[in-house]
C-alpha positions as CSV (number, residue, x, y, z in Angstrom):
1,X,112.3,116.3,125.1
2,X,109.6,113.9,123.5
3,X,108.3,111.7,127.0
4,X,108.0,108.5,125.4
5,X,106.1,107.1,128.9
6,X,103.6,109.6,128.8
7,X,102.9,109.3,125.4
8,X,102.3,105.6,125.7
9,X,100.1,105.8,128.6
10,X,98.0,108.4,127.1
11,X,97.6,106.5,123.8
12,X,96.6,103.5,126.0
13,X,94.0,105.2,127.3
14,X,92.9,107.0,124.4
15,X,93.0,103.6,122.7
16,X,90.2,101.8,125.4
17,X,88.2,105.1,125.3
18,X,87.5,105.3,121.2
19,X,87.7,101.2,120.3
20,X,84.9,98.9,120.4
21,X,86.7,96.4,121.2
22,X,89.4,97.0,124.0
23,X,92.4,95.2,121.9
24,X,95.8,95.8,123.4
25,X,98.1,97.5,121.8
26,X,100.6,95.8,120.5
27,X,104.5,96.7,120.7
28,X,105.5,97.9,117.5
29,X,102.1,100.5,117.4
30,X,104.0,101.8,120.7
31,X,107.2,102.1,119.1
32,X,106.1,103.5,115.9
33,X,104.9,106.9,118.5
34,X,107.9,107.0,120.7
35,X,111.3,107.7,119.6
36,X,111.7,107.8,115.6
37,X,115.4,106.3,115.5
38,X,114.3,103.8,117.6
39,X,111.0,102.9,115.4
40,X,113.4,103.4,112.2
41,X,115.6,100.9,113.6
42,X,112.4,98.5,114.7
43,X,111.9,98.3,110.8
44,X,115.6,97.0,109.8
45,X,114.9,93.7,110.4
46,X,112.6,93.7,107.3
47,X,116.3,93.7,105.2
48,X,116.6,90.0,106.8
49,X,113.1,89.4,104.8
50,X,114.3,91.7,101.6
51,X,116.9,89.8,101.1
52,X,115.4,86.1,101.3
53,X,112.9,87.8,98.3
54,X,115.6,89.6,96.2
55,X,117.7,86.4,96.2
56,X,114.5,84.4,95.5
57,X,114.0,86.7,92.5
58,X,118.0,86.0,91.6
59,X,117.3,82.3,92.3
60,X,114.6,82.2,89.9
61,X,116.7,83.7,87.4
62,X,119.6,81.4,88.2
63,X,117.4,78.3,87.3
64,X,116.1,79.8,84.2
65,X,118.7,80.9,82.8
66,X,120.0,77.2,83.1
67,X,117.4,77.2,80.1
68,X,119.8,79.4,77.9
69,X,120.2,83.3,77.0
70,X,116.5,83.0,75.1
71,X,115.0,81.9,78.6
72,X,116.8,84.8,79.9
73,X,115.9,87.5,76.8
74,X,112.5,86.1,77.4
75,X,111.9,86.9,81.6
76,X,114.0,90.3,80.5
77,X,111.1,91.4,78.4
78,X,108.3,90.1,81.0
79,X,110.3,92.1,83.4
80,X,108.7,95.5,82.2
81,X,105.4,93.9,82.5
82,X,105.9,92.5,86.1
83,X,106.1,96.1,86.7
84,X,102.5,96.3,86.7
85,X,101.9,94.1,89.3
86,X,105.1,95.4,91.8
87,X,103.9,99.0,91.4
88,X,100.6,98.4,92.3
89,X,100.8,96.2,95.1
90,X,104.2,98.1,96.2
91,X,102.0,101.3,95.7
92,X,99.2,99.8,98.1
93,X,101.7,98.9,100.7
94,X,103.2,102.3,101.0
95,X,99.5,103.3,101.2
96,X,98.7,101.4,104.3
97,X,101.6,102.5,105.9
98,X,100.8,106.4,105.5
99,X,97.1,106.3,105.6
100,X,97.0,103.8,108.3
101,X,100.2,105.2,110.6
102,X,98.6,108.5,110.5
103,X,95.5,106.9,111.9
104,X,97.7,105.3,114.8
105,X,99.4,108.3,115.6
106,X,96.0,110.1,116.0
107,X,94.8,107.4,118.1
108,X,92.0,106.3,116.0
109,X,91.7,102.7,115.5
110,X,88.7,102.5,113.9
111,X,89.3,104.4,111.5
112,X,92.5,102.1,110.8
113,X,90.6,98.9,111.0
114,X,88.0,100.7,108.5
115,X,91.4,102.0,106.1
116,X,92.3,98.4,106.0
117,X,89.5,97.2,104.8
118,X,89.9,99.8,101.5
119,X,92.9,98.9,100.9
120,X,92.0,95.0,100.7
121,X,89.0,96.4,98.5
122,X,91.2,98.8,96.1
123,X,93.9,95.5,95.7
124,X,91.0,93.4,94.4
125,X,89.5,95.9,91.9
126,X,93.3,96.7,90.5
127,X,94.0,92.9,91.1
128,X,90.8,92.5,88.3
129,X,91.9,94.6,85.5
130,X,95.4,94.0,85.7
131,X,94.2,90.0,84.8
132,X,92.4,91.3,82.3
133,X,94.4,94.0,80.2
134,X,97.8,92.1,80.5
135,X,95.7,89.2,79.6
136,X,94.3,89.8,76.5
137,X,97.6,91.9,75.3
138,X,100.1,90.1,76.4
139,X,101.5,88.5,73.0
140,X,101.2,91.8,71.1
141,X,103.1,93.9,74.3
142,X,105.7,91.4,73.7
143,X,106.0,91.7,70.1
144,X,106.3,95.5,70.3
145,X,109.1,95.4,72.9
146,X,111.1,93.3,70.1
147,X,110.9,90.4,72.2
148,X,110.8,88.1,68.7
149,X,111.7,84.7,68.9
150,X,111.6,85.1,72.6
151,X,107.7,85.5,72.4
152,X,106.8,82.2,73.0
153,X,108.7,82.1,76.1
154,X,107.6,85.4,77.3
155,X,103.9,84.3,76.9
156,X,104.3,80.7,78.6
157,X,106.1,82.6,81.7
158,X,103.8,85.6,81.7
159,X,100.7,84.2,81.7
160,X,100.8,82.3,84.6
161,X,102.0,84.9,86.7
162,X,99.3,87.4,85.6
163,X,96.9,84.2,85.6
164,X,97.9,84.3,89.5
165,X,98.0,88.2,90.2
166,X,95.9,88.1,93.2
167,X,98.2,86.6,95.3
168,X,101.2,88.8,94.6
169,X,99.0,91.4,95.1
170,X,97.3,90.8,98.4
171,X,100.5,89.9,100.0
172,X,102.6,93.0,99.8
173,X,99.2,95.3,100.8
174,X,99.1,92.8,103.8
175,X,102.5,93.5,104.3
176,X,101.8,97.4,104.6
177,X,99.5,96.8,106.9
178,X,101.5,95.0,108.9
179,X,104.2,97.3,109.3
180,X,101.6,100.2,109.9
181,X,101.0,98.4,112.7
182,X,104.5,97.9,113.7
183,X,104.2,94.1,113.3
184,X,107.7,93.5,111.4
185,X,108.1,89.6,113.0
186,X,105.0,88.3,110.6
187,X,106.0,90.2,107.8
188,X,109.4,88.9,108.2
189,X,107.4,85.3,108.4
190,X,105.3,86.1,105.5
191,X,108.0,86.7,103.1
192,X,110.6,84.0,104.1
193,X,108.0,81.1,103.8
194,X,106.9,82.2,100.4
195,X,110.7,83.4,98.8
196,X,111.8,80.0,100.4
197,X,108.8,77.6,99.3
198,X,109.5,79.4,95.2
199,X,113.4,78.4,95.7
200,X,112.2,74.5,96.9
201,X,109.6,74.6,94.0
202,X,111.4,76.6,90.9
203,X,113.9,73.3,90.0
204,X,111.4,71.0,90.5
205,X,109.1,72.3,88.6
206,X,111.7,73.5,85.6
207,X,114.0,70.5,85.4
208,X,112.3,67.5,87.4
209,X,108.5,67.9,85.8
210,X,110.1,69.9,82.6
211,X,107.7,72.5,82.8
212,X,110.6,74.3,81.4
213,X,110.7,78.6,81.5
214,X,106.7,77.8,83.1
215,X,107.8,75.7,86.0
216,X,109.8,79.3,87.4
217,X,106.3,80.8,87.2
218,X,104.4,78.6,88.6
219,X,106.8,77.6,91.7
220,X,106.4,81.8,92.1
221,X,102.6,81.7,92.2
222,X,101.9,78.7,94.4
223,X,104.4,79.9,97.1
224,X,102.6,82.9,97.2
225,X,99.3,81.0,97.4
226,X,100.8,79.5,100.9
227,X,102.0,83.0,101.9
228,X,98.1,84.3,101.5
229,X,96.5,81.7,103.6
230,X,99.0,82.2,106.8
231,X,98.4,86.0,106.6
232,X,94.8,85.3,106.7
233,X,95.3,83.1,109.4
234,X,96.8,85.5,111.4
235,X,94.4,88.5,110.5
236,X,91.7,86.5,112.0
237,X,93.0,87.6,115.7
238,X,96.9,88.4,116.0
239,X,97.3,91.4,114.8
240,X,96.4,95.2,115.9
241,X,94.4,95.4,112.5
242,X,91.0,94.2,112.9
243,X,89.9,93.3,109.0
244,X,86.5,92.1,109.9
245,X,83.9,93.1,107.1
246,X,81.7,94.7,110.1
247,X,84.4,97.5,110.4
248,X,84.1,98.6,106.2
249,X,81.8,101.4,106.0
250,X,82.5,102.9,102.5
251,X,84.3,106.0,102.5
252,X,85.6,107.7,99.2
253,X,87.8,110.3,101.6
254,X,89.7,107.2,102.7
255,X,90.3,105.8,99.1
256,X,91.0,109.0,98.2
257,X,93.9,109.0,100.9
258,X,94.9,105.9,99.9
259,X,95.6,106.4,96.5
260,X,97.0,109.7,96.8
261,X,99.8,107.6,98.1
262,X,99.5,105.0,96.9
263,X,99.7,105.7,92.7
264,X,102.5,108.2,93.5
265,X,104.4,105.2,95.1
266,X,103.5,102.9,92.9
267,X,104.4,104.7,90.5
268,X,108.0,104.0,90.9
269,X,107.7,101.1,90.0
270,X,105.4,101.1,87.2
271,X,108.8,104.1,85.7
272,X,110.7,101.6,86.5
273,X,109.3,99.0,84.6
274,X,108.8,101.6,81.6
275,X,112.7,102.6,81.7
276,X,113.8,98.7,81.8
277,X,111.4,98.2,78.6
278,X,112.9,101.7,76.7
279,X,116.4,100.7,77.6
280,X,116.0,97.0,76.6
281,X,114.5,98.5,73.1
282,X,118.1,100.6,72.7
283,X,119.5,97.3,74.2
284,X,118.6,95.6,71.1
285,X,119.6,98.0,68.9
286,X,123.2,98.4,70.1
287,X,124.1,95.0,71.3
288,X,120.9,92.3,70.3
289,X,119.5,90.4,72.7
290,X,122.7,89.2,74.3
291,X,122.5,92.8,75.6
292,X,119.0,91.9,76.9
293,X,120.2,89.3,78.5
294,X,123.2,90.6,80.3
295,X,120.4,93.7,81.3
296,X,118.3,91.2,82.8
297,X,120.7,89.6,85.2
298,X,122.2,92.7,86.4
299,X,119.0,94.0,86.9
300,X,117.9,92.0,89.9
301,X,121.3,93.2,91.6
302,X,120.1,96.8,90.8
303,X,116.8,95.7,92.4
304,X,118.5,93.7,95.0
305,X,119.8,97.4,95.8
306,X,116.4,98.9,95.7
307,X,114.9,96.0,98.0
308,X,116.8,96.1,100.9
309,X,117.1,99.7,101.2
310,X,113.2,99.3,101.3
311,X,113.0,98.9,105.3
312,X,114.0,102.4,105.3
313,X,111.6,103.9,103.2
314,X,109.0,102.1,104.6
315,X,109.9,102.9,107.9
316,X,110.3,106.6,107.0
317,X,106.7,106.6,105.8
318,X,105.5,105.2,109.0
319,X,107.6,107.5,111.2
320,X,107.1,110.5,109.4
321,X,103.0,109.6,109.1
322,X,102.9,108.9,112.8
323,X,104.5,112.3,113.6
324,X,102.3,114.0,111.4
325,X,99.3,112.6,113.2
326,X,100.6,113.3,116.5
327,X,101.8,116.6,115.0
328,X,105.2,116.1,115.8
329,X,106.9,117.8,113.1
330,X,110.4,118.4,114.7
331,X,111.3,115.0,114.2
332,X,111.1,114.9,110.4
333,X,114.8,115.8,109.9
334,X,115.6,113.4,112.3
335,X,113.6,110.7,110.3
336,X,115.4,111.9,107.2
337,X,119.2,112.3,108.4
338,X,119.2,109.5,110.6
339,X,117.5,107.2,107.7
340,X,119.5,108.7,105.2
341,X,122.9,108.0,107.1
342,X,122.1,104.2,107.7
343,X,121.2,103.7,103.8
344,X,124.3,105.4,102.8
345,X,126.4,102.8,105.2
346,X,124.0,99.8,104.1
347,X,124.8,101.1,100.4
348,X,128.4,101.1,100.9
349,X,128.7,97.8,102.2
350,X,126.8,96.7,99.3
351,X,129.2,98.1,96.6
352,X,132.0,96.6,98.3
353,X,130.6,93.3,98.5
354,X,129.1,93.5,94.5
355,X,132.2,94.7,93.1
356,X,134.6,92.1,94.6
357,X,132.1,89.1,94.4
358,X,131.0,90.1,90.6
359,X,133.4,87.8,89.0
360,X,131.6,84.9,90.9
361,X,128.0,86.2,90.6
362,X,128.6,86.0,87.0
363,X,129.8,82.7,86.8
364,X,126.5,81.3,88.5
365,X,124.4,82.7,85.5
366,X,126.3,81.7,82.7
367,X,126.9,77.7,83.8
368,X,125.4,76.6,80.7
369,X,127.1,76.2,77.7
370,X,124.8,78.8,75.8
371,X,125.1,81.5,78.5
372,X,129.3,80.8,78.5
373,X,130.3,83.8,76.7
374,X,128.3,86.6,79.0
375,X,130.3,86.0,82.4
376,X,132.6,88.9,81.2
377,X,129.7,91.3,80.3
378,X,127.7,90.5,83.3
379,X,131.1,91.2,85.6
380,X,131.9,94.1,83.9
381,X,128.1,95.2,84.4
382,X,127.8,94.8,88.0
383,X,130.8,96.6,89.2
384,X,129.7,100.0,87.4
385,X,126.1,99.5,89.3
386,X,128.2,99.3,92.8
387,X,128.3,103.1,92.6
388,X,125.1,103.0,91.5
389,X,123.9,101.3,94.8
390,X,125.4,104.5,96.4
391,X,122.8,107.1,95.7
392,X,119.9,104.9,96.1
393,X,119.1,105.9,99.5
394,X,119.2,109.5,99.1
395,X,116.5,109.6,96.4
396,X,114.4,107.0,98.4
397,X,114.3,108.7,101.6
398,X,113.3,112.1,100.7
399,X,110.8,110.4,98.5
400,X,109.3,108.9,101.3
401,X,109.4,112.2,103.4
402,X,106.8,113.4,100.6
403,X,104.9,109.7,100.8
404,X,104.5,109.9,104.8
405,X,103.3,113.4,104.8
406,X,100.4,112.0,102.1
407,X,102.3,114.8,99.2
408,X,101.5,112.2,96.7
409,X,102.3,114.8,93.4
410,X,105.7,115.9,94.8
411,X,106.8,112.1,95.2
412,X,105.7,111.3,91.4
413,X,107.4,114.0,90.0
414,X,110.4,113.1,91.7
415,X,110.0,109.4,90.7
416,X,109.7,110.4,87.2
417,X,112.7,113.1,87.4
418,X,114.8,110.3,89.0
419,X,114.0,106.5,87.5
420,X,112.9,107.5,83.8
421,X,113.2,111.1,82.5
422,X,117.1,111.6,83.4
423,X,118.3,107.5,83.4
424,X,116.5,106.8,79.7
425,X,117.4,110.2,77.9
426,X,121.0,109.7,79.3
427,X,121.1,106.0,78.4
428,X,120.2,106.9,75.1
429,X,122.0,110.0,74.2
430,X,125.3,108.3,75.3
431,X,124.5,104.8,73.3
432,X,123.2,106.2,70.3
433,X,123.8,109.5,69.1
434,X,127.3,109.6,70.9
435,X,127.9,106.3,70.4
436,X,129.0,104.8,73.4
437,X,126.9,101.6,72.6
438,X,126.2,99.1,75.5
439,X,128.5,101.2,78.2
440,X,126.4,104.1,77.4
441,X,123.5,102.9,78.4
442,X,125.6,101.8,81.8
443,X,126.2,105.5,82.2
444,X,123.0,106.9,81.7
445,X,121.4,104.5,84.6
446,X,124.1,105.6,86.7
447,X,124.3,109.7,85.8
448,X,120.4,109.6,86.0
449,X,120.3,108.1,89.7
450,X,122.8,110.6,90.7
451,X,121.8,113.9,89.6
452,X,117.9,112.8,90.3
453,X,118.5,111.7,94.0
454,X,120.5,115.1,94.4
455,X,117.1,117.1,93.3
456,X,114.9,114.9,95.9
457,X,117.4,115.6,98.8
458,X,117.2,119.6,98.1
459,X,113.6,119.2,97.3
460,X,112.5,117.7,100.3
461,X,115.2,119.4,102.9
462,X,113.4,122.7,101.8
463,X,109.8,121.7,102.2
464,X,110.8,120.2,105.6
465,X,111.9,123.7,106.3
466,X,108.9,124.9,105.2
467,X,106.4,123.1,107.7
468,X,108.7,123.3,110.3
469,X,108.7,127.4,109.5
470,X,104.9,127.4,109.3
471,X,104.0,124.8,112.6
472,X,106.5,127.5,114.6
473,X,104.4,130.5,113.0
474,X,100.9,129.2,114.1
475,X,102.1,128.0,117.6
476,X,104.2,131.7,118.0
477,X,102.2,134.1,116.8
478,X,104.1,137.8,116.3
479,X,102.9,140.4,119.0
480,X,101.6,143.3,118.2
């Protein structure tokens, strides 16, 4: 049996002995070593913040779409493209948490303060040629994702966003760091004041000022300018995480850490954002933009999904990358059963709720004349993605077990198998060739998740096996 006491009281001590500065160790660092179903539950509280920012994302697409199914079409195509920015700075976030909970559960806190400091300096340069690229393409992207009379829409919401990029990105890898640390409160802080400031500012800035499809953008942006100058605030001395520039000593080991998870996770994201662009493409070839449109609302529930199941990958990550540093390896089936049990019930709850509230989650999207005739669509939509909802958290967790344990290449071929290769071929083969239309492409999101989360589970239950098979090997050598 694991003596959580001890363990605290040596790490305590270890803690004085290698830091410069003799910082207290904060709670959630002490949880994050002690029991893991006690630090996965320490992390569920982030669903509180998940789901102020998924319904902020819903909310922004509630006002727009006030704006008619164009406004919609249009945000449906940026959608894609906002996978850029989510992957990365989702990416960079899982990062911290891997690179910089290993470095906790070895008891090295200057290398963690040091690992911080990359991650800040691997946002900016990612931050800088995202601006860029998306920046000088933007109008011909658009165009080849058969936006068409949408573009001009599509380029007055995008660039602002990508104008603003920074911000997005710095706070979700401040968030990662954060949660390495154990610190869920502020990042529970950090994400309600800027997902509520964006729902104060979106109808003002739409309807009162008649920025139009611009204003949504903009409220976005300058909520998360708020956001970046209270985490600053609070880096300067409340937190575990010591991000003074005296700390960075260049290391290209450590960025190579952190992208190793980093990419991999972000890549989910970034496949994400590639399947919602191919299946708006066969979207508009089956059903017009309409389809588009119907897509794009339906999406941010599917998201919605993805969101607040979060919490338990990131708290996987951290519990399975503190174990590893503390070279606790017994508990990774715990992490994964235990997290992978709580999803399910999360999910379940979820389905329930989506497919006897769809009706009424329909009707707030299409209250404007133009947007009348997709409440039935929409409806229809939303209760085939409550079974959807159901798998999510098997495919995530054992995901993560790869993420925490820094197996960056396992995780992306997973990602890929799960959110692109298997949901697009699917979507298309039942739309087009067999000619299912609109409900085939339904079908193929849901048929990929399923058979995709079913690989990662066996996947990672047999490499689990494997480390477990080989820590017992080297601890219990066979006698001669």
């Amino acid at each position: 049996m694991i003596d959580i006491d001890r363990d605290k009281k040596k790490f305590h001590q270890d803690l004085n002995n290698n830091s410069e500065k003799n910082n207290e160790v904060t709670d959630g660092v002490s949880t994050i070593l002690g029991d893991p179903k006690k630090a996965i539950l320490k992390f569920q509280p982030l669903i509180i913040a998940m789901i102020i920012a998924a319904l902020n994302n819903i909310i922004d697409i509630m006002w727009i779409s006030g704006l008619g199914p164009n406004a919609l079409a249009a945000v449906g195509f940026i959608t894609p493209l906002l996978g850029i920015i989510t992957g990365l700075s989702s990416g960079l976030s899982s990062g911290a948490v891997s690179v910089l909970s290993r470095f906790i559960g070895a008891n090295n806190k200057k290398e963690a303060d040091n690992a911080a400091l990359h991650i800040l300096f691997v946002t900016i340069i990612f931050t800088v040629i995202i601006m860029i690229t998306v920046g000088l393409f933007l109008e011909p992207i658009l165009i080849m994702l058969g936006a068409g009379s949408t573009v001009d829409l599509g380029l007055h919401y995008g660039y602002i966003i990508f104008g603003g990029a920074i911000f997005p990105m710095f706070t979700t890898a401040a968030h990662g760091i954060l949660r390495a640390e154990g610190n869920i409160n502020k990042t529970i802080y950090a994400m309600a004041i800027a997902a509520l400031l964006n729902m104060i500012l979106d109808p003002i800035f739409i309807y009162t000022l008649n920025m139009g499809i611009a204003g949504g953008s903009l409220g976005t942006i300058l909520s998360l300018v708020v956001a970046t100058m209270v985490i600053l605030y609070w880096f300067r001395g409340d937190t575990y995480i010591d991000l003074s520039l005296k700390n960075f000593k260049y290391n290209p080991d450590t960025i190579k850490k952190i992208l190793t998870v980093s990419l991999p996770a972000g890549s989910e994201y970034f496949i994400i954002a590639l399947s919602v662009g191919v299946i708006n493409m066969i979207l508009v070839t089956v059903s017009g933009t309409h389809g588009v449109a119907i897509f794009t609302v339906g999406w941010n529930f599917i998201l919605l999904a993805i969101i607040i199941l979060a919490p338990l990958s990131i708290s996987t990550i951290a519990t399975v990358g503190s174990s590893l540093g503390a070279k606790k390896y017994e508990n990774f089936n715990i992490i994964q059963n235990f997290s992978t049990k709580l999803g399910i019930l999360i999910a379940i709850i979820m389905a329930i709720a989506t497919f006897l509230l769809a009706p009424y989650i329909a009707v707030i999207f299409t209250y404007s004349s133009e947007a009348t005739g997709l409440s039935g669509p929409i409806t229809e939509f939303l209760r085939l993605m409550a079974v959807f909802f159901l798998f999510v958290p098997i495919g995530s967790v054992a995901t993560s077990m790869f993420l925490g344990v820094g197996k960056g290449l396992e995780s992306f071929i997973l990602i890929t198998l799960r959110q692109f290769l298997l949901s697009v071929v699917l979507a298309y083969v039942l739309a087009i060739p067999l000619g299912f239309g609109q409900q085939g492409v339904w079908c193929g999101i849901i048929f990929g998740n399923i058979i995709g989360s079913l690989i990662a589970l066996l996947w990672s239950k047999l490499y689990i096996k494997k480390i477990i098979a080989t820590n017992k090997e080297e601890h219990n050598p066979i006698k001669s």
